[in-house]
C-alpha positions as a Markdown table, in Angstrom:
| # | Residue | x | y | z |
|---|---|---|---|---|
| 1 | Unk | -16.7 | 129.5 | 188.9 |
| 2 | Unk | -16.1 | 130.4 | 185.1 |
| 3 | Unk | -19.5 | 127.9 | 184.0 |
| 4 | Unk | -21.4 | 130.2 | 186.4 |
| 5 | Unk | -20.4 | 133.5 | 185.3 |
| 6 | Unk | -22.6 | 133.9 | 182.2 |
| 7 | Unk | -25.9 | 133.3 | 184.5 |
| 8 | Unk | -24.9 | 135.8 | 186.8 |
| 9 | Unk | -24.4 | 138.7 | 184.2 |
| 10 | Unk | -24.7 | 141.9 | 185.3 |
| 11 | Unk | -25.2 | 145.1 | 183.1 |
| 12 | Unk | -21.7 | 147.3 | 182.9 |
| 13 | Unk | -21.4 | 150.8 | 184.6 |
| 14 | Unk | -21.0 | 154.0 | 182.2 |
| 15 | Unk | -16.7 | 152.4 | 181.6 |
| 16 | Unk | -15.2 | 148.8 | 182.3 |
| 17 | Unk | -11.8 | 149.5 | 182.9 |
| 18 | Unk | -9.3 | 146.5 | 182.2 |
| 19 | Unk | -7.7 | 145.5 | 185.5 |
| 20 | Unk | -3.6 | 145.8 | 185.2 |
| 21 | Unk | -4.1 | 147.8 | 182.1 |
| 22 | Unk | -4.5 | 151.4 | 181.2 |
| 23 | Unk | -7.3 | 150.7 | 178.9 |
| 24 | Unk | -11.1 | 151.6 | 179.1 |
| 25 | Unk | -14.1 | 149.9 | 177.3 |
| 26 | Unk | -17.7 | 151.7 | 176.4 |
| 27 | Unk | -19.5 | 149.4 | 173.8 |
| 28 | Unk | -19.5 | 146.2 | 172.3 |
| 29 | Unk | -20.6 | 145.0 | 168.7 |
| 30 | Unk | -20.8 | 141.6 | 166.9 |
| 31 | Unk | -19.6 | 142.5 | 163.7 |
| 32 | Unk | -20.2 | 139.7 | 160.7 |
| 33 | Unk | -19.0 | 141.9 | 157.3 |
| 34 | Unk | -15.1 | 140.5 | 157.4 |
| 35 | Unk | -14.9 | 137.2 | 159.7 |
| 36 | Unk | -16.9 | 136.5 | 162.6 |
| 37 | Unk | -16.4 | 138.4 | 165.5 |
| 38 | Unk | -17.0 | 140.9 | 168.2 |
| 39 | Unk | -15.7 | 144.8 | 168.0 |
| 40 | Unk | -15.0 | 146.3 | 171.4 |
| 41 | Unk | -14.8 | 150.2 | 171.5 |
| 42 | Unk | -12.4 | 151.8 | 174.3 |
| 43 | Unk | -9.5 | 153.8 | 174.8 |
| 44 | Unk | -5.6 | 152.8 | 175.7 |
| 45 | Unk | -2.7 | 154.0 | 176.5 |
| 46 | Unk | -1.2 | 153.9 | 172.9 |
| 47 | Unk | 2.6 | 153.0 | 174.2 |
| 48 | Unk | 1.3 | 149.9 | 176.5 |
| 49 | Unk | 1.6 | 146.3 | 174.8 |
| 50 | Unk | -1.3 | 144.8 | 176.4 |
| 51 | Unk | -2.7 | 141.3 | 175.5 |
| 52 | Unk | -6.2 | 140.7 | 176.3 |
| 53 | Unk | -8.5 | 137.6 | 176.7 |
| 54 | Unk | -12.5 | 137.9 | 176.0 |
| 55 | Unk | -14.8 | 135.5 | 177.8 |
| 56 | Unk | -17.9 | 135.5 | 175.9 |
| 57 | Unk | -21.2 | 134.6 | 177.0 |
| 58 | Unk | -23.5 | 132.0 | 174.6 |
| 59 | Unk | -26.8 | 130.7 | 175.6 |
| 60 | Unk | -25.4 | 131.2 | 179.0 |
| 61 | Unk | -22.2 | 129.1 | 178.6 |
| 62 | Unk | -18.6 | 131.0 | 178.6 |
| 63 | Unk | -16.0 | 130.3 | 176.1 |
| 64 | Unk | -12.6 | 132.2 | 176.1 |
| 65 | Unk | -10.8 | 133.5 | 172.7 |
| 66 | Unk | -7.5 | 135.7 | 172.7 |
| 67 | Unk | -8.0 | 139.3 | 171.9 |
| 68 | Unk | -5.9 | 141.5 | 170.0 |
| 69 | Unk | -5.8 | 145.4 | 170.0 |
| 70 | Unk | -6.7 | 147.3 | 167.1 |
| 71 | Unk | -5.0 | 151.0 | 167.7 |
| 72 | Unk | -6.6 | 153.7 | 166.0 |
| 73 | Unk | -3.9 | 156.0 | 163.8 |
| 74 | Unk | -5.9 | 159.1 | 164.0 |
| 75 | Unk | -4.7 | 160.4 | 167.9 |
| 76 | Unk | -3.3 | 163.8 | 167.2 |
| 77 | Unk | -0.2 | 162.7 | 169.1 |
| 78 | Unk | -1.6 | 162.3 | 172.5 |
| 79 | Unk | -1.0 | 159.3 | 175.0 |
| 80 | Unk | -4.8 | 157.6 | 174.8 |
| 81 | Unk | -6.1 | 157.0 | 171.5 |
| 82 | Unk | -9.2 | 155.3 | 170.0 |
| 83 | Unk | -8.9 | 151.8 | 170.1 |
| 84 | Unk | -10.7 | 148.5 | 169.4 |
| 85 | Unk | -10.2 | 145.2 | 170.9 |
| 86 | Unk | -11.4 | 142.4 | 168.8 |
| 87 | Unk | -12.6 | 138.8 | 170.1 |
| 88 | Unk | -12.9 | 136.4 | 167.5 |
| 89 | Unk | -15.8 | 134.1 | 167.8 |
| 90 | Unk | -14.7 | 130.8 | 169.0 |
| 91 | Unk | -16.3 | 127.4 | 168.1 |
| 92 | Unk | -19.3 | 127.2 | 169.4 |
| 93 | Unk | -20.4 | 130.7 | 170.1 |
| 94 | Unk | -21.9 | 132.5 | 166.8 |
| 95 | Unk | -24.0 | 134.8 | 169.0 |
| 96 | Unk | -22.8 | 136.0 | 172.1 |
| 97 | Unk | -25.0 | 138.2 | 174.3 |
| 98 | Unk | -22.1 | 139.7 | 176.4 |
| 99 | Unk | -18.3 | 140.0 | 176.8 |
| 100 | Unk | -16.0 | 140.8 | 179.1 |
| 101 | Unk | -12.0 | 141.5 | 178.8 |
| 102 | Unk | -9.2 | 141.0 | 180.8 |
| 103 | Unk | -5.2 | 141.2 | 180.6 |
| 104 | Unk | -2.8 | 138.1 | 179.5 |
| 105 | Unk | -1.6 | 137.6 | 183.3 |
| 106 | Unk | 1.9 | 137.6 | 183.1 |
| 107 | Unk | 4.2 | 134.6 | 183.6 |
| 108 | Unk | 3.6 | 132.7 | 187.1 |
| 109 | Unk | 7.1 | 133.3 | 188.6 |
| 110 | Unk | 6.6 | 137.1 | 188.7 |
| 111 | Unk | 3.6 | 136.6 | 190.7 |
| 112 | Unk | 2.9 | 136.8 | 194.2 |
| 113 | Unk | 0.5 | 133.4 | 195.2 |
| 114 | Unk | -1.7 | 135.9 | 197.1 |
| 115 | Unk | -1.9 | 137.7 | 193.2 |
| 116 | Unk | -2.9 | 134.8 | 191.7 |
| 117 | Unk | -5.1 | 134.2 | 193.6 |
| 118 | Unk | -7.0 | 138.0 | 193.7 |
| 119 | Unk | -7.1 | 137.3 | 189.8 |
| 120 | Unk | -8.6 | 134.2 | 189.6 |
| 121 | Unk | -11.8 | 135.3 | 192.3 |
| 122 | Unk | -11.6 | 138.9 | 190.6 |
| 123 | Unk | -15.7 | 138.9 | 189.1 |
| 124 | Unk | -15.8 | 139.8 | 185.2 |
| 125 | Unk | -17.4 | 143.2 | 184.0 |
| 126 | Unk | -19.9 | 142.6 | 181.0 |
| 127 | Unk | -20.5 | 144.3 | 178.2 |
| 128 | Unk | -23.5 | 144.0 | 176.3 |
| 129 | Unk | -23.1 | 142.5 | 172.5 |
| 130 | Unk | -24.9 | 145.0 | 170.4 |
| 131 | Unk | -25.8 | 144.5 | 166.4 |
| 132 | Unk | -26.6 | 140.9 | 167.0 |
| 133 | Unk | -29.5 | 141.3 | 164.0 |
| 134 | Unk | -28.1 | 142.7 | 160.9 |
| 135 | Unk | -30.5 | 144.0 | 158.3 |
| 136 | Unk | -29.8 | 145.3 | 154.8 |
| 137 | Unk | -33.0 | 147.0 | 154.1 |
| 138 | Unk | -35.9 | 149.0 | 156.3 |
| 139 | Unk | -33.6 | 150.6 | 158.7 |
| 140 | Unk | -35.6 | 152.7 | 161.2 |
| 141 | Unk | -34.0 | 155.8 | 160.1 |
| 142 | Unk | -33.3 | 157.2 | 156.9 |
| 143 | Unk | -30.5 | 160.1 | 157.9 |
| 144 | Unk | -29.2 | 159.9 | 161.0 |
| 145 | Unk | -26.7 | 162.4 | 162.7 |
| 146 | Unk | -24.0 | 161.9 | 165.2 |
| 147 | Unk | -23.1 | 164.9 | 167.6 |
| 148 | Unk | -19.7 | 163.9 | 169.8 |
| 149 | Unk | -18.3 | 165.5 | 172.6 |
| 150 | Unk | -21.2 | 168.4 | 173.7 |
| 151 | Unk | -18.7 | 170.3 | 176.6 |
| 152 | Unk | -19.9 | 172.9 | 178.7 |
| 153 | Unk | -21.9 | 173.9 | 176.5 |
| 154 | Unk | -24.3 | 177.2 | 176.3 |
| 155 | Unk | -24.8 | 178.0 | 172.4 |
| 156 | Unk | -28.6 | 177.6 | 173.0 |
| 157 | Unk | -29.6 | 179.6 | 170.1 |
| 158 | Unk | -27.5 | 178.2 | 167.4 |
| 159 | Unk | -27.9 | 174.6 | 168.2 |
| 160 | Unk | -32.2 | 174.9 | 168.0 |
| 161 | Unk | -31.6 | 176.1 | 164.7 |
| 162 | Unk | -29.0 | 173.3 | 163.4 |
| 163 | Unk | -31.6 | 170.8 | 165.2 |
| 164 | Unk | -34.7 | 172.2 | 162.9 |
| 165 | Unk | -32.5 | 172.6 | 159.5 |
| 166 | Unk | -31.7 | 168.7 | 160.5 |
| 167 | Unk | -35.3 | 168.3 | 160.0 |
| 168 | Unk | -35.9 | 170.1 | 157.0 |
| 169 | Unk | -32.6 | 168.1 | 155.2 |
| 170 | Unk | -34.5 | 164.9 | 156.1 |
| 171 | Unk | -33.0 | 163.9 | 159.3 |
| 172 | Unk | -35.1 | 162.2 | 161.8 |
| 173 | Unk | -32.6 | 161.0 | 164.7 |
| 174 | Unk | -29.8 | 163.2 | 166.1 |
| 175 | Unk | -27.6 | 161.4 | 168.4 |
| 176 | Unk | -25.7 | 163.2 | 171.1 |
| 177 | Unk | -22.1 | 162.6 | 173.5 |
| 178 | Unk | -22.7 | 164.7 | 176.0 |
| 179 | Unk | -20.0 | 165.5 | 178.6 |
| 180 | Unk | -21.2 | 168.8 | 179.9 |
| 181 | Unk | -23.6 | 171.9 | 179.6 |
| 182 | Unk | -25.9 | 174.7 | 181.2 |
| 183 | Unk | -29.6 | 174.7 | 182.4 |
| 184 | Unk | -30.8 | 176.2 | 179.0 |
| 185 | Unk | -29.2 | 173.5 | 177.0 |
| 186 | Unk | -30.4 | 170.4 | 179.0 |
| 187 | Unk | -34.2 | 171.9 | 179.0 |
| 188 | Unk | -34.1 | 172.7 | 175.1 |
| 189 | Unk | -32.1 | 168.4 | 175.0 |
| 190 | Unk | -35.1 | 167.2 | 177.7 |
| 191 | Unk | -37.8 | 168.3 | 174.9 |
| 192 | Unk | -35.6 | 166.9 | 171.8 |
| 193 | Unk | -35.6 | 163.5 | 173.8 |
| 194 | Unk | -39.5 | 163.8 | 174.9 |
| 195 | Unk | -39.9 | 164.3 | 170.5 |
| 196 | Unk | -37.9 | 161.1 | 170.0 |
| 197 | Unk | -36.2 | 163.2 | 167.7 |
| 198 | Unk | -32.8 | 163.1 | 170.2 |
| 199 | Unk | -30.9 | 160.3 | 171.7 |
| 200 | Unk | -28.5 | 161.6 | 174.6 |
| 201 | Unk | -25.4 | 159.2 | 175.2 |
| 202 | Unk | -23.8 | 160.1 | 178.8 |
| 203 | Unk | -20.0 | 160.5 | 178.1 |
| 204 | Unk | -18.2 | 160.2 | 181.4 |
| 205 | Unk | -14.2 | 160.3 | 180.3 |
| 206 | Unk | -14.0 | 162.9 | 181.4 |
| 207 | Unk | -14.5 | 161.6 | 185.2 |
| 208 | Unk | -11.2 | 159.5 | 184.0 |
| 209 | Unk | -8.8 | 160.8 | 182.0 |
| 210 | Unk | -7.4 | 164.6 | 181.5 |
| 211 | Unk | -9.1 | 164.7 | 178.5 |
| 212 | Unk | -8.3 | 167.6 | 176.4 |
| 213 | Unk | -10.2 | 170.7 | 175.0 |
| 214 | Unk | -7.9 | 170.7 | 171.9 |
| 215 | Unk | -7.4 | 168.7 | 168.9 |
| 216 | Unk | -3.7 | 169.0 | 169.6 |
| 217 | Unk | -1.7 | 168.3 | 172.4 |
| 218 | Unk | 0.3 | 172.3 | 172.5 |
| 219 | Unk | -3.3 | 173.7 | 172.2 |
| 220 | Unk | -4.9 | 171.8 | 175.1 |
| 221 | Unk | -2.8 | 169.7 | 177.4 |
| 222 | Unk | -4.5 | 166.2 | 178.2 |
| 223 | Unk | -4.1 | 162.5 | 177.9 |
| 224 | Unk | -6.9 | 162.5 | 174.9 |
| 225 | Unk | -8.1 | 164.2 | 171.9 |
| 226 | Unk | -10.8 | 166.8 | 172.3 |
| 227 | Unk | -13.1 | 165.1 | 175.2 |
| 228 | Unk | -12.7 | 161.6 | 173.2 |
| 229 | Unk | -14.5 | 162.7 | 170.2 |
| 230 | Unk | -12.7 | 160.2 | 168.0 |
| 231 | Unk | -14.3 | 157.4 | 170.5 |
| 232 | Unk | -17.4 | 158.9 | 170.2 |
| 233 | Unk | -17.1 | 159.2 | 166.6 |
| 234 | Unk | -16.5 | 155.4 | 166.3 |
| 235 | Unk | -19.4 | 154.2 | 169.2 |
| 236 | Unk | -22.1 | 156.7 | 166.9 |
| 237 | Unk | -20.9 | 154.2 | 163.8 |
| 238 | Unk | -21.6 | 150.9 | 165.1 |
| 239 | Unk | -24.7 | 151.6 | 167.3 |
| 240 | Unk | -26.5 | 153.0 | 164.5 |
| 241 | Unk | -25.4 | 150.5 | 161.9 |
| 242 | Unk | -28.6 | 148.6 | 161.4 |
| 243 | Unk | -30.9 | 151.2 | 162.5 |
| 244 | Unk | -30.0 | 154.2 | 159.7 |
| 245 | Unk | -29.3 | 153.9 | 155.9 |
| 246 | Unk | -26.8 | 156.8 | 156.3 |
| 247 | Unk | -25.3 | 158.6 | 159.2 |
| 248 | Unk | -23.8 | 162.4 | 159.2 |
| 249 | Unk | -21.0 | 162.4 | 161.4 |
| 250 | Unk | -20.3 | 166.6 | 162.1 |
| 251 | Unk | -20.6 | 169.1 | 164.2 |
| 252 | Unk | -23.1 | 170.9 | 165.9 |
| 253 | Unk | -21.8 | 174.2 | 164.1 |
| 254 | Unk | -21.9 | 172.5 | 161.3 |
| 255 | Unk | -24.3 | 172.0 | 158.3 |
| 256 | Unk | -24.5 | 169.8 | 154.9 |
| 257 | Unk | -26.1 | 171.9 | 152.5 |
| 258 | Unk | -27.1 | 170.8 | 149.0 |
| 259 | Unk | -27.3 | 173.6 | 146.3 |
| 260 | Unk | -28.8 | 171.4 | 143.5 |
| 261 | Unk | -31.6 | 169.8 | 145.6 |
| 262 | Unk | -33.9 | 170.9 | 148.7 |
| 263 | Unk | -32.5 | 167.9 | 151.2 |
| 264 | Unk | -30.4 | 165.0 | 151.6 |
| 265 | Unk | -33.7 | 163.1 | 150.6 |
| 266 | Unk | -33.3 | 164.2 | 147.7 |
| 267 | Unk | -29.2 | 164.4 | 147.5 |
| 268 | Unk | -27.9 | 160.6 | 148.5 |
| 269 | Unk | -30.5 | 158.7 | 146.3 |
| 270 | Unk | -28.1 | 161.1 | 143.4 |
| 271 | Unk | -24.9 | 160.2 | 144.9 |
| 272 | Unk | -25.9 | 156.7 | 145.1 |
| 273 | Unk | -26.7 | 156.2 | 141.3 |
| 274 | Unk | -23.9 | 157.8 | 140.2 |
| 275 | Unk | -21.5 | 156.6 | 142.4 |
| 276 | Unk | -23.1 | 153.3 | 143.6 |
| 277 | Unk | -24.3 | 151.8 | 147.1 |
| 278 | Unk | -22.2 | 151.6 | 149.6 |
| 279 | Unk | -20.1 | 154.8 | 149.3 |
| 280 | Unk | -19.6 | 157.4 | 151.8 |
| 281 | Unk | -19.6 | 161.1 | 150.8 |
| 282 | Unk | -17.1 | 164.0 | 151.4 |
| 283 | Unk | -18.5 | 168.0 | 152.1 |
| 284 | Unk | -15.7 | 170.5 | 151.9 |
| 285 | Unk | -15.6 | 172.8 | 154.8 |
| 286 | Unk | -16.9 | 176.5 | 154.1 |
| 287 | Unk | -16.1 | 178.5 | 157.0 |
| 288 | Unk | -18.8 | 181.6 | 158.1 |
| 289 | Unk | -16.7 | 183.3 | 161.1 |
| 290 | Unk | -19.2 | 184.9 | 163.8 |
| 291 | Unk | -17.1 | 188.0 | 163.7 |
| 292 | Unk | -18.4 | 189.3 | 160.4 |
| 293 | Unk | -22.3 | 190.1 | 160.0 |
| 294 | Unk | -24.6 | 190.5 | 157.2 |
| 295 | Unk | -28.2 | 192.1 | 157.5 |
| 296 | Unk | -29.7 | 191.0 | 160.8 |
| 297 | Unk | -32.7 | 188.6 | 160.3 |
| 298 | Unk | -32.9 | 187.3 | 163.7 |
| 299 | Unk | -36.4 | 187.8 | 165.4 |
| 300 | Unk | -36.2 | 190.1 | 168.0 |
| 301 | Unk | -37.5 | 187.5 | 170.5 |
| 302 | Unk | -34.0 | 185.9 | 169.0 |
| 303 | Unk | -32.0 | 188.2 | 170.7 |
| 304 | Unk | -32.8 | 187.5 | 174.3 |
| 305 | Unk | -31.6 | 183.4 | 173.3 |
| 306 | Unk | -28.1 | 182.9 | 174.2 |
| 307 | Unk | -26.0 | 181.8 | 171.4 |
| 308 | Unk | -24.9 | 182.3 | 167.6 |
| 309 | Unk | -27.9 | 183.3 | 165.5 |
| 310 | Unk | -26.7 | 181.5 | 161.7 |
| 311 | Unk | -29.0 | 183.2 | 159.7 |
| 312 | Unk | -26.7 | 186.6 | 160.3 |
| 313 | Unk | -23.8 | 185.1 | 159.2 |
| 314 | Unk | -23.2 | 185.4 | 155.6 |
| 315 | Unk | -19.5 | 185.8 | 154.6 |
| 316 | Unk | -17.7 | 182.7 | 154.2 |
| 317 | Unk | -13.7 | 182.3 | 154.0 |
| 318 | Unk | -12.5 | 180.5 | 150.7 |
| 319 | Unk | -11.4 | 177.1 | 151.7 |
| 320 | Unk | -7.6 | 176.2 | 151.5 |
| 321 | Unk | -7.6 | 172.9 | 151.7 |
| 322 | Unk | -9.6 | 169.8 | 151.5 |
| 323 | Unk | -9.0 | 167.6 | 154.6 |
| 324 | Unk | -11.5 | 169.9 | 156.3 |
| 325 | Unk | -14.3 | 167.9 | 154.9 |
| 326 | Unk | -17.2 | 166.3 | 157.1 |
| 327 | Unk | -18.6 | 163.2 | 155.8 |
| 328 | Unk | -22.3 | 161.5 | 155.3 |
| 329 | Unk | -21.6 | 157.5 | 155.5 |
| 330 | Unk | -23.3 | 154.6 | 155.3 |
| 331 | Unk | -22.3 | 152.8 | 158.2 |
| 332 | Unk | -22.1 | 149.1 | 156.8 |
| 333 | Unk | -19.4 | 150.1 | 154.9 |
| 334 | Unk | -17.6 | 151.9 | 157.7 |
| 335 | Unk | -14.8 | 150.3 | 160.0 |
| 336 | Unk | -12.9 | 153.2 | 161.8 |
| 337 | Unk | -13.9 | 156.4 | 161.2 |
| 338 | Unk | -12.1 | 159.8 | 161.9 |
| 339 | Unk | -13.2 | 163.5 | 162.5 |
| 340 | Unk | -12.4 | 164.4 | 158.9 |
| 341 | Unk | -12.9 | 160.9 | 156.7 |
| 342 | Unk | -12.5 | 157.5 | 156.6 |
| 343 | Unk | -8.6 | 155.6 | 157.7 |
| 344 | Unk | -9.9 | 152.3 | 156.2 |
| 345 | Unk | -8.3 | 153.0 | 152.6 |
| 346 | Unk | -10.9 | 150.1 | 151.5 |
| 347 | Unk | -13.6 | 152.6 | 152.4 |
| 348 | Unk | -12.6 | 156.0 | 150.4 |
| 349 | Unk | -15.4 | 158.8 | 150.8 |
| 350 | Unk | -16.2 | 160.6 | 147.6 |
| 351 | Unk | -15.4 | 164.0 | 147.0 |
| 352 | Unk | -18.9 | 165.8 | 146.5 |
| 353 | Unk | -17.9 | 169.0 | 144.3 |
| 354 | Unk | -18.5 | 172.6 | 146.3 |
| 355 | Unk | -21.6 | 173.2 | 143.4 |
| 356 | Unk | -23.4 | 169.7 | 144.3 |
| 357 | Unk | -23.4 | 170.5 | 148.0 |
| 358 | Unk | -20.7 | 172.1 | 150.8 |
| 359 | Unk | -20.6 | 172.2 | 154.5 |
| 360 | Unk | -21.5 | 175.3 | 155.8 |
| 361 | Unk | -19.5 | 175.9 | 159.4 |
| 362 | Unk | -20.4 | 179.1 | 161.6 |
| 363 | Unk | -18.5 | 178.5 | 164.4 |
């Protein structure tokens, strides 16, 4: 049966779930920087010691390698948190078009024969093996920015005007987790997608775990962080690795502004030469809170759009810390990414001074 299962592949649902595990896969990458292998995104529960096994499809032909979970330390103290499960590339198999996990089956004698038996006929669940062409050069996009966990979601107003400042920095792909939102918002995300300016990724974990609408577990009870942002985060990475030179991984309240320059066009090729290629970048956070206005400047067609208008907000609070920061990457250089940095220490963003360029957030 196992010969046949590569030439029956079929394409996975939205989640592959691990049978007799609590763990949940979205994406797969082959991934070539370190050793040869292939990265799968999911979550897990965090206190389970599950072992996995990858059958992974070449030319048609399966081979099996062991798997080994790679548990994100960025989870805010909740029970799921981001993790990868990597399958190394066995003889044989330097580029495999699909994978597909499942649990270490435990020892014989605690098994029922009829068990043993459902396991063995139980039919694999494919992924897809994505980045199977690196490039180092031409990359479809020049900036690139990844929007996680859109939830019921109705700030119609503000989110036009971050899409169009986008633009103007030098952005030409926005890519968008989307869990939830209003009629307004999906017909203003219908045209972004007719532009090819947007790319909308369905983001169903919700239909799966209590996901929370915190980033801590005593603000918002739930089994994982804020909707799965951090898995988001770390699926907007790899899928756009070869087709961006950099990626801006914030929010959708959230802007990159340089104050020496007109863009990041005009911004990275700087940081680059002084800093070198290869770097990623740190923004500190500048908060403008919607409950202090300057001078109105909204339109008065404006004012009929639901939603925060950005252009009245023009008080900012005095940052107290830096671990606030949003980040512009480039995501060769990235392995697992968090909402505020970087947790490979090999990969340490640069701290871009407040003059250079800030993060404006009016939230």
């Amino acid at each position: 049966m196992k010969e046949q299962m590569c030439d029956t592949v079929r394409e996975k649902a939205p989640l592959v779930a691990v049978s007799g595990t609590n763990t949940l896969l979205i994406s797969a990458y082959l991934d070539l920087r370190a050793r040869p292998e292939v990265r799968i995104i999911g979550v897990a529960l965090r206190k389970e010691r599950a072992a996995y096994r990858c059958l992974l499809c070449c030319r048609g032909q399966p081979h099996m390698a062991a798997g080994a979970a790679d548990v994100h330390s960025d989870h805010f103290g909740f029970d799921y948190g981001t993790t990868d499960v990597i399958c190394p590339l066995p003889a044989g198999c330097p580029d495999p078009s699909h994978v597909a996990v499942s649990a270490v089956a435990a020892p014989a004698e605690t098994l029922s024969q009829k068990e043993e038996e459902e396991e063995e006929e139980e039919e694999p669940r494919f992924l897809l093996v994505q980045n199977r062409k690196p490039i180092s050069k031409d990359f479809p996009h020049q900036f690139t920015v990844c929007f996680s966990a859109m939830f019921d979601f109705t700030n119609v107003l503000q989110l036009v005007q971050s899409m169009e400042m986008l633009r103007i920095l030098g952005v030409t792909q926005v890519v968008l987790y989307k869990t939830s939102c209003n009629a307004d918002t999906q017909r203003l995300l219908d045209h972004y997608e007719r532009t090819g300016f947007l790319e909308v990724i369905a983001w169903p974990l919700a239909g799966r775990l209590n996901v929370s609408r915190s980033w801590r577990p005593d603000l918002g009870a739930g089994q994982l962080h804020y909707y799965g942002q951090l898995v988001a985060l770390s699926d907007c990475v790899y899928r756009n690795m070869y087709r961006s030179r950099y990626l801006g991984l914030h929010d959708m309240d959230e802007l990159i502004l340089p104050r020496s320059v007109d863009s990041w066009t005009e911004l990275l090729p700087r940081l680059e030469l002084k800093h070198g290629p290869g770097r990623s970048y740190a923004f500190q956070n500048h908060v403008f809170p919607t409950s202090i206005s300057g001078t109105p400047s909204s339109a008065a067609r404006w004012q009929e759009v639901e939603g925060v208008n950005i252009l009245d907000h023009l008080y900012y609070k005095p940052p107290v810390m830096w671990n606030n920061h949003k980040i512009i990457v480039d995501p060769r250089a990235v392995v697992k990414p968090t909402v505020h940095g970087l947790l490979s220490p090999e990969h340490i963003a640069v701290t871009v001074l407040p003059g250079v360029a800030r993060m404006y957030h009016t939230r």
